[in-house]
TORDRENRO-840103 format. One line per field, with one value per residue (C-alpha): chain; residue in one letter; residue number from 1; x, y, z. Coordinates in steps of 0.02 Angstrom, whole numbers, plus 32768, in hexadecimal, padded with zeros to 4 digits. Example, Ala and Ser with C-alpha at 12.3 -4.5 7.8 and 13.67 -1.06 7.14 Angstrom:
! residues 2
ch = (A:A)
aa = (a:s)
i = (1:2)
c1 = (8267:82AC)
c2 = (7F1F:7FCB)
c3 = (8186:8165)
//
This chain:
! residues 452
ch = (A:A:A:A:A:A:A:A:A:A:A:A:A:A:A:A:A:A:A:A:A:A:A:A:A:A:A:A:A:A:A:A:A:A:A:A:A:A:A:A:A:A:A:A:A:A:A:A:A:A:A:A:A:A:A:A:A:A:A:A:A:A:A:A:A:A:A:A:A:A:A:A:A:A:A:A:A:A:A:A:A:A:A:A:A:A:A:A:A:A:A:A:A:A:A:A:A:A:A:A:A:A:A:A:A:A:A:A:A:A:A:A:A:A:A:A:A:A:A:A:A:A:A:A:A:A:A:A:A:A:A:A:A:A:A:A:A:A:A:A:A:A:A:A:A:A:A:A:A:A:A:A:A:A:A:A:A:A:A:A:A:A:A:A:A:A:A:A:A:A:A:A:A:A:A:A:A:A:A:A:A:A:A:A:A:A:A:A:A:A:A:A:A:A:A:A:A:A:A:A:A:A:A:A:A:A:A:A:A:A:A:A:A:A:A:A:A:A:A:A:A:A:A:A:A:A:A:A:A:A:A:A:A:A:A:A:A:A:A:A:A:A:A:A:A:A:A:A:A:A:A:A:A:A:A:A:A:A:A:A:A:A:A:A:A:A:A:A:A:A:A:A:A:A:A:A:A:A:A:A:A:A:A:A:A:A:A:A:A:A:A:A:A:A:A:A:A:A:A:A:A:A:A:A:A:A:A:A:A:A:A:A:A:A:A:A:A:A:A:A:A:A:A:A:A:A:A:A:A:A:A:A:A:A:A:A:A:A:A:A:A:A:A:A:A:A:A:A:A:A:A:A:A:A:A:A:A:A:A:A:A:A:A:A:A:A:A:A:A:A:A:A:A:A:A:A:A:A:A:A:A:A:A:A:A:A:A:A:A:A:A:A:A:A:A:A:A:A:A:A:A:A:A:A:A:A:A:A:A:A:A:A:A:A:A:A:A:A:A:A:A:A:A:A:A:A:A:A:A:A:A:A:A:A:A:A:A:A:A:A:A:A:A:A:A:A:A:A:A:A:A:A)
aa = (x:x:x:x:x:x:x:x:x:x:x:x:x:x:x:x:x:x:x:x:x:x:x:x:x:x:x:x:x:x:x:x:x:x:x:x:x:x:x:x:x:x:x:x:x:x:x:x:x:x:x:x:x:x:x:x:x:x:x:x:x:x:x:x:x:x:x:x:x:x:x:x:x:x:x:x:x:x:x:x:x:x:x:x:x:x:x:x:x:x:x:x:x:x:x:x:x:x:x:x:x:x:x:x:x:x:x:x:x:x:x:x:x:x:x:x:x:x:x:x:x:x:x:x:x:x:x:x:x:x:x:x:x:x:x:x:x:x:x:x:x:x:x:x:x:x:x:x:x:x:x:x:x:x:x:x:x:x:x:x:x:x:x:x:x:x:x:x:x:x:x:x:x:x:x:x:x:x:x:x:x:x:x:x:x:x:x:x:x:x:x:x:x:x:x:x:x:x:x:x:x:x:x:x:x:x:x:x:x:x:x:x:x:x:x:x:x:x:x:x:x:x:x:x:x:x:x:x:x:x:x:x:x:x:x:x:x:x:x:x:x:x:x:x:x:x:x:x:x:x:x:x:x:x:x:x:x:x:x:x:x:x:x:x:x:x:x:x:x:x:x:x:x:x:x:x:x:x:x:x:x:x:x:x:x:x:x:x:x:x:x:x:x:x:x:x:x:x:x:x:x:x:x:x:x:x:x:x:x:x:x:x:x:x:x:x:x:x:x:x:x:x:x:x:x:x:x:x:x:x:x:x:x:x:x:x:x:x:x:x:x:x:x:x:x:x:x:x:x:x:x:x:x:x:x:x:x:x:x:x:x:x:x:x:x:x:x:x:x:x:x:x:x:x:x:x:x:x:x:x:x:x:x:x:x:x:x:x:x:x:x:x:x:x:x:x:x:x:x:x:x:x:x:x:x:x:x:x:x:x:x:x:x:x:x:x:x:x:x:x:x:x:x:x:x:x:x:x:x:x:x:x:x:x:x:x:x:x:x:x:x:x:x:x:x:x:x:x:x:x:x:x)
i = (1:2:3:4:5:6:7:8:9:10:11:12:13:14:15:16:17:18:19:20:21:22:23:24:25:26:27:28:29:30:31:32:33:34:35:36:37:38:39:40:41:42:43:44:45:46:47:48:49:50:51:52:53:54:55:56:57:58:59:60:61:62:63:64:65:66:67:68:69:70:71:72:73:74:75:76:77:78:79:80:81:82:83:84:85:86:87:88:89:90:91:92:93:94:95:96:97:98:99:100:101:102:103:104:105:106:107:108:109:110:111:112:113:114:115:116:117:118:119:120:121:122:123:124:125:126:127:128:129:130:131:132:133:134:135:136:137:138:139:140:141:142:143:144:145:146:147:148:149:150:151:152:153:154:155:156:157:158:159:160:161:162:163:164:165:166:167:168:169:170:171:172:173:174:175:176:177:178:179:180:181:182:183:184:185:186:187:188:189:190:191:192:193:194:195:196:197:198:199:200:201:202:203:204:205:206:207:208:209:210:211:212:213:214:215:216:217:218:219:220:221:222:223:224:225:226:227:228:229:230:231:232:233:234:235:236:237:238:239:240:241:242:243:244:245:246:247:248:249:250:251:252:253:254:255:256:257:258:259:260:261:262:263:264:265:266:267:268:269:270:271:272:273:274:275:276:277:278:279:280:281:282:283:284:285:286:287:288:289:290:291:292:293:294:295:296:297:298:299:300:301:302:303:304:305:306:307:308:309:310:311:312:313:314:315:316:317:318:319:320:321:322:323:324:325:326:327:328:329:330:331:332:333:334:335:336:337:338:339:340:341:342:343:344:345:346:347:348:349:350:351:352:353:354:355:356:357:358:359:360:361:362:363:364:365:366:367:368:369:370:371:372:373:374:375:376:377:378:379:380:381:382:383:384:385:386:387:388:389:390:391:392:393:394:395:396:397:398:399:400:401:402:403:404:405:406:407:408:409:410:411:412:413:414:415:416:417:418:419:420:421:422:423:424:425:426:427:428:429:430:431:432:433:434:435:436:437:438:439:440:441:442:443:444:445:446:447:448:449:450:451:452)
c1 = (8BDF:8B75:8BC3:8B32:8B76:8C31:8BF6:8BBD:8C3B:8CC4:8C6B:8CC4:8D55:8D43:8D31:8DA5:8E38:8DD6:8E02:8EBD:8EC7:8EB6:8F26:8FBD:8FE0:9065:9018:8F95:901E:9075:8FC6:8FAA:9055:9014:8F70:8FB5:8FE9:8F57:8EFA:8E66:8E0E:8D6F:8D3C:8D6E:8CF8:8C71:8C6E:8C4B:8CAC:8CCF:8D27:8DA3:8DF8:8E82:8E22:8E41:8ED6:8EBF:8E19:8E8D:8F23:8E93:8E81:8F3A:8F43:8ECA:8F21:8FBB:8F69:8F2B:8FE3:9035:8FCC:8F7E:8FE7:9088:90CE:9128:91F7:9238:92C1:9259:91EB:928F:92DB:9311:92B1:9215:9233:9248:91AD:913F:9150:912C:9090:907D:90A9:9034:8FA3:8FCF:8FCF:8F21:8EE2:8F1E:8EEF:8E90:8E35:8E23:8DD4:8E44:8EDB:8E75:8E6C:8F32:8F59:8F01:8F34:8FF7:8FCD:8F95:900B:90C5:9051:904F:90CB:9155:912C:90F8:9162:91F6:91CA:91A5:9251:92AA:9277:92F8:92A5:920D:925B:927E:91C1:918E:91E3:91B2:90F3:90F4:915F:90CE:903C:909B:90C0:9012:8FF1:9088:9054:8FAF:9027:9097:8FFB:8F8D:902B:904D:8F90:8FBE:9073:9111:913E:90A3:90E0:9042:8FE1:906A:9047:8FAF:8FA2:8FCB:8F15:8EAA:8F39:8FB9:8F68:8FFD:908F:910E:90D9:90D7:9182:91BF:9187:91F8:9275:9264:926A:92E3:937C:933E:92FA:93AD:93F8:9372:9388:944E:942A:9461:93DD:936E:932C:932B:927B:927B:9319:92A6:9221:9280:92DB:922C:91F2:9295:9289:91DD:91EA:927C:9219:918D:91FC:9246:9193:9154:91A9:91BD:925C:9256:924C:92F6:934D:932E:9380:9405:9429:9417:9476:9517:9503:9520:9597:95FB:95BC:95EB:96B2:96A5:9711:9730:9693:96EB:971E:9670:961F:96A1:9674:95B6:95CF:9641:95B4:9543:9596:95D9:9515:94D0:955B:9545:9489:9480:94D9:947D:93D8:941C:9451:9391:9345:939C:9379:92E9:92E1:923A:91E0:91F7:91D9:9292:92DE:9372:9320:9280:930C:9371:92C1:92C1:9331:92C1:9279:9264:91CB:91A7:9114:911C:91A5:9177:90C7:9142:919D:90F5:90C3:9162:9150:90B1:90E8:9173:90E0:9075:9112:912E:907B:9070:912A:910C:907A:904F:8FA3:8F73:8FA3:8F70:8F27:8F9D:8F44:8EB2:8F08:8F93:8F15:8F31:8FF1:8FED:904A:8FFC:90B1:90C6:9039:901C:8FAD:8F94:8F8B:8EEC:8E9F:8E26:8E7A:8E63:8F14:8F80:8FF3:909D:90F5:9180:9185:91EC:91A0:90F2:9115:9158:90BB:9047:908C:9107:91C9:91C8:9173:91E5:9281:9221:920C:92C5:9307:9296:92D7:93A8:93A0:934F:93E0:947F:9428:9439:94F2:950E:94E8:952E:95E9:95BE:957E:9602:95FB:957F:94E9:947D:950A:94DE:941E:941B:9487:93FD:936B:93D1:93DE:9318:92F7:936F:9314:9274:92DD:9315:9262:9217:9261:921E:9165:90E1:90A9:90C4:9005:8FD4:8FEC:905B:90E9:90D3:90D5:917E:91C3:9196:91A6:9270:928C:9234:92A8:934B:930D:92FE:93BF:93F5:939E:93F0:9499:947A:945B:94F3:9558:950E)
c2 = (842D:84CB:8564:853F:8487:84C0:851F:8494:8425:84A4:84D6:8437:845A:8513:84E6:8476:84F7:857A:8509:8509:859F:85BF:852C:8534:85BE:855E:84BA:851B:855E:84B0:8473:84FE:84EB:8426:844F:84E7:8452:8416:8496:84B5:8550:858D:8584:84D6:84A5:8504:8508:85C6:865E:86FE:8702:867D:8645:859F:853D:8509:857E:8627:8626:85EA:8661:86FB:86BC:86AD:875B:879C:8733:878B:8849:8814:87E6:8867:88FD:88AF:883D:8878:87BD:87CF:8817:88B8:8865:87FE:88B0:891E:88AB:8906:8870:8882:8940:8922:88B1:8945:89C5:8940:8937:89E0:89FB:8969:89D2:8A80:8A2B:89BE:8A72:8AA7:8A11:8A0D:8975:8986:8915:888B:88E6:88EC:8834:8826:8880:881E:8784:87CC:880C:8756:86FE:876F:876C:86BA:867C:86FC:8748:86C3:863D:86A3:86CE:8610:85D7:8618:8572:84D4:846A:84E0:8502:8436:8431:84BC:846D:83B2:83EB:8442:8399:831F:836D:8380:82CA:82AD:8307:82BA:8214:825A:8296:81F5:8188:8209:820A:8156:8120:81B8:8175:81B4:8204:826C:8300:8363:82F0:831C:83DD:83C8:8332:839C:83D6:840B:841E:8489:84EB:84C1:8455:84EE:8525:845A:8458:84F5:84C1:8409:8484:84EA:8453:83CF:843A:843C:8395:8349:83A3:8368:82A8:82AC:8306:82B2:8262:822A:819D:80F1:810C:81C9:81BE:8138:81BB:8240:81E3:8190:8251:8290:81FB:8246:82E8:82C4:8253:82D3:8365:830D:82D3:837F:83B6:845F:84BE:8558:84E9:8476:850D:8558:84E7:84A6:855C:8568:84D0:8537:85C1:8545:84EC:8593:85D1:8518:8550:85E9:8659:8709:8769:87F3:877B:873E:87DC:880A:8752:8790:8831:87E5:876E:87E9:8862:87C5:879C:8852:8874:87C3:87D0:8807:8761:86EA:872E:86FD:8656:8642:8687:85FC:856B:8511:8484:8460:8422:835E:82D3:82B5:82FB:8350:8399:83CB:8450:8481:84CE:853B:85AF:8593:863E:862D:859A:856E:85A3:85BF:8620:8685:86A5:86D4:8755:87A6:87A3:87F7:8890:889E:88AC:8928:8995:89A5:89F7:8A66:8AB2:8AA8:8AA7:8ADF:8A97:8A1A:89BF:8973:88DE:8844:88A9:887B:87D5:8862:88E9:8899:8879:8923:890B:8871:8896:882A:87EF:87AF:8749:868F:8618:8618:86CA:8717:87C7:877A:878D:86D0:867F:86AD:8739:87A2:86F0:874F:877D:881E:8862:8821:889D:8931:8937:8930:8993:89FB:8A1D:8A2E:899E:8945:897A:894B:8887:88A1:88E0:8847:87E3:880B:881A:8773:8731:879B:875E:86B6:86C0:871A:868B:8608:8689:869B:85E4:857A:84BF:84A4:8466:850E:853C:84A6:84C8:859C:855E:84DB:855A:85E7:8556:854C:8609:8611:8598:860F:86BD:8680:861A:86C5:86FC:868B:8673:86D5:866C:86E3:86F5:864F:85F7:8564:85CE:8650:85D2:85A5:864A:86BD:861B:85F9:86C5:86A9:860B:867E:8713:86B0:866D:8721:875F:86D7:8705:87D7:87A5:8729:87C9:8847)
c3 = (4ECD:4EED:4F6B:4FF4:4FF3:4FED:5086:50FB:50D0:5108:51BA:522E:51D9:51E8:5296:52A7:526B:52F0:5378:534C:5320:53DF:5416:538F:5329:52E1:52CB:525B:51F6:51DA:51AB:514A:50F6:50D9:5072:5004:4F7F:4FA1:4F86:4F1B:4ED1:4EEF:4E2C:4E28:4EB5:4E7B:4DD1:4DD6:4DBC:4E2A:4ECD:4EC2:4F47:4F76:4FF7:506E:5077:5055:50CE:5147:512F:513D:51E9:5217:51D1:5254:52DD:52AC:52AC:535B:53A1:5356:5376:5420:546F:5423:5409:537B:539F:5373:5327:52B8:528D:526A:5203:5154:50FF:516A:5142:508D:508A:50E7:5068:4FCA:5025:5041:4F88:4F4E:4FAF:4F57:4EB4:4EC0:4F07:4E5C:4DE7:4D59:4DAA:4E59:4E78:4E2C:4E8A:4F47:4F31:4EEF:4F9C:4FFC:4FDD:4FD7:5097:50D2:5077:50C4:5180:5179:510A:5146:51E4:523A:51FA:521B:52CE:52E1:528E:5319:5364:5354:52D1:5281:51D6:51BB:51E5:518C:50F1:5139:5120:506E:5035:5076:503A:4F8F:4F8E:4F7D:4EED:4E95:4EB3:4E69:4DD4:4DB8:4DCA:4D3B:4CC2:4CC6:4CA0:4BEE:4BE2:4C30:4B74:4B5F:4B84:4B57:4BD9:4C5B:4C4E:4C9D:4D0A:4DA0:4D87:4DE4:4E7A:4E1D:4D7C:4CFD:4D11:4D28:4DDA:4DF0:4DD1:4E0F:4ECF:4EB3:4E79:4F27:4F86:4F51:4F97:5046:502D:501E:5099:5126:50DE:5112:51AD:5250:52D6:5246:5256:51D2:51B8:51A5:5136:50DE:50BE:50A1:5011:4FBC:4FBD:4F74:4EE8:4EB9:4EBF:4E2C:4DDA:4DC9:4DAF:4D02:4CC8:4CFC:4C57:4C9B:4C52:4CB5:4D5B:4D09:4CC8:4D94:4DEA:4D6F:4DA7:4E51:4E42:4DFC:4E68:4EFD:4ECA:4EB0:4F51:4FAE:4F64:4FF5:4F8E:4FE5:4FDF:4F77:4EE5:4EEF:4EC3:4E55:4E06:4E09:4DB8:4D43:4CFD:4D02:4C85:4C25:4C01:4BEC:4B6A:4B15:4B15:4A54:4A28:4A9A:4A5F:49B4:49EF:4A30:498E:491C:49A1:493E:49D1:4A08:4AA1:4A9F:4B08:4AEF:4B9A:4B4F:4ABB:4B1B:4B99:4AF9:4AB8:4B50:4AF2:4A54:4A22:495B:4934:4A06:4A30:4AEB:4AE5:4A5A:4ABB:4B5E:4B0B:4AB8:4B7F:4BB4:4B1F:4B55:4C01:4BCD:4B64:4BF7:4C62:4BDA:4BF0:4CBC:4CEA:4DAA:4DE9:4D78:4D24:4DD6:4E2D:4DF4:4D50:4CC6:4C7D:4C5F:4C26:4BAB:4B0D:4AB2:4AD9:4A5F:49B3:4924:48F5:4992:49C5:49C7:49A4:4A84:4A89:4AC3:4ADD:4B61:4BF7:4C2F:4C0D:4C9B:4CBC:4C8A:4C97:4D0B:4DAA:4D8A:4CEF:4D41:4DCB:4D50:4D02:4D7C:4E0D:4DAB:4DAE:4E7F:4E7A:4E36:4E81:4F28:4EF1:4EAD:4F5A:4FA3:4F43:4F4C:4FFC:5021:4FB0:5005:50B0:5086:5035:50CE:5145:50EF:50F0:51B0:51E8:5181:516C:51E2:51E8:51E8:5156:50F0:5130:50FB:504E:5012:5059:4FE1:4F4F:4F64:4F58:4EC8:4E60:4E5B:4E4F:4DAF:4D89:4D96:4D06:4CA3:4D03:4D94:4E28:4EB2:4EC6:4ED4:4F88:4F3B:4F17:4F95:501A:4FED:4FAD:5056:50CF:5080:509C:514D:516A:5140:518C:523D:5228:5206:52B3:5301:52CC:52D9:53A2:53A7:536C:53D7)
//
């Protein structure tokens, strides 16, 4: 398909989206929401290179970007609360900083274009869906809408695996294709959802048939996740699974952090052995279930992981040299050739710059936009997860307790996913990332003016 037919294809629907645009704000935003799984790029359409863009979506979220300049300079619609909000605050200056460092790249370019889509993304995906959550019943929507239009691509996936065989496991890695790139964003948005997914099937007033649904789309989304294959998105919420069940007990917030700072020493001053434990693992990646997530730990003959960890020293060479400001956003897959060592390259490595990124989110961000940088996403990050232990102390064994603890399991699953893997700047995983912060960001208003 050429651009110029691309083009007149997408005018009713461009209209179409124009006309509720000026009806429902939020009705574009659950559609919105709907298509980012679907969602295709640009390229794909095409055939071409260049500009590449997720369409329908990211056309879409420029224009809820402008309607959001327009009500918050102009009409003034958004609240102060909303605006002062330490998160809101915290989010402001990483976009602030993101600017001064693509001013600074070594690619501009590549770094204006990072920025931009990072602005349309936290306007719609944060600031509007957290002024909207304030309403009864938005978040379960919000959530609701992502859910549906991923059910449709893992039926896609389920029906595409079982024509190559449940067991081929290479087949499985890209069957997501051409909706998700790889199988480990596939599996890390399951991983966001299946928490909040639960909760909303035991929640009272549903009905048989929604419970129905809600329990065929939970059944998938499992199926898919295990045939996905992808470790990083098991290991994520085997551990957001932990954290909640320890979090469910309600100890006294004290012995909780003391509990969190006591695991966190226990694993810095262990590292040296578990990194031995990982270097004489010789388990590879297998169709066999259990095998397949004891090779995530597999850093001596498996491949992937051996190619990560040339990604993340590469990462951790390019700080060295730019420590403040960084290469640029969005720069690193074109910047991190020279950084290779011989001895450490695979047979996927390339010096190309056209097979992905720093494969995590946090050493991603310290090499492109410096040490500030990444103390911003890191303070982001935390906060968004204190917030949400925070509600679930204050609300109790309710059901907004039970609702912020399964949002918090979600966001867990991709804090410690982005260790391991980069999806921040794709609309897939941002939709979920800034829209679960939004969700918990709108229950900590609520409570700040219940305590007022």
């Amino acid at each position: 398909m050429t651009g110029s037919e691309l083009l007149i294809l997408m005018v009713p629907a461009a209209l179409a989206v124009l006309l509720l645009a000026l009806l429902s704000l939020e009705h574009l935003l659950l559609l919105t929401v709907f298509l980012t799984p679907l969602s295709l790029q640009m390229s794909y359409l095409t055939g071409g290179a260049g500009l590449d863009l997720s369409i329908p979506t990211e056309p879409v979220l420029a224009l809820i970007l402008f309607i959001t300049l327009f009500r918050l300079i102009v009409t003034r619609e958004f609240p102060s609360g909303l605006l002062r909000h330490p998160l809101t605050v915290l989010l402001a200056i990483y976009l602030l900083w993101t600017l001064f460092t693509a001013l600074t790249s070594t690619m501009p370019g590549v770094s204006f274009k990072t920025l931009a889509y990072r602005i349309w993304f936290t306007a719609g995906f944060y600031l509007v869906a957290a002024r909207l959550s304030s309403r009864d019943g938005f978040p379960g929507r919000y959530i609701l809408a992502y859910a549906a239009g991923l059910s449709i691509v893992v039926v896609y996936f389920i029906i595409r695996v079982h024509g190559a065989g449940f067991l081929n496991q290479q087949f499985a890695h890209s069957a997501c294709y051409p909706f998700y790139r790889d199988h480990t964003s596939f599996g890390a948005s399951m991983a966001f959802l299946l928490p909040p997914l639960s909760v909303l099937l035991f929640r009272k007033g549903n009905t048989i048939t929604g419970r129905t649904l809600l329990a065929l789309i939970i059944v998938l989304f499992v199926a898919a996740f295990i045939l996905s294959y992808s470790r990083a998105a098991w290991v994520s919420l085997i551990a957001a699974i932990v954290v909640t069940l320890i979090l469910s007990i309600r100890m006294p917030v004290r012995l909780l952090a003391v509990t969190a700072a006591g695991f966190i020493l226990a694993l810095v001053l262990s590292a040296g052995w578990i990194w031995q434990r990982m270097d004489s693992t010789t388990e590879d990646s297998s169709a066999d279930l259990g095998q397949h997530l004891r090779s995530a730990s597999n850093i001596s003959t498996d491949q992937s992981n051996l190619e990560r960890l040339n990604r993340w020293k590469c990462a951790l060479r390019m700080f060295r040299e730019k420590p403040v400001t960084g290469w640029g956003p969005g720069t690193y897959q074109f910047n991190y050739g020279p950084f290779q060592k011989a001895s450490e390259k695979t047979a996927i490595s390339t010096d190309f710059g056209d097979a992905g990124n720093a494969h995590s989110e946090y050493l991603g961000s310290l090499s492109e936009s410096g040490f500030p940088g990444a103390v911003l996403f890191l303070l982001i990050t935390g906060y968004a997860v204190i917030m949400g232990i925070r509600i679930w102390y204050r609300e109790g064994r309710s059901i907004r307790g039970y609702w912020s603890l399964a949002i918090l399991a979600g966001l867990i699953t991709y804090v410690v996913h982005g260790v391991m893997n980069s999806f921040l700047d794709t609309d897939k995983i941002a939709s979920l990332w800034w829209g679960f912060i939004a969700i918990l960001t709108a229950m900590d208003l609520r409570l700040r003016e219940k305590t007022a």
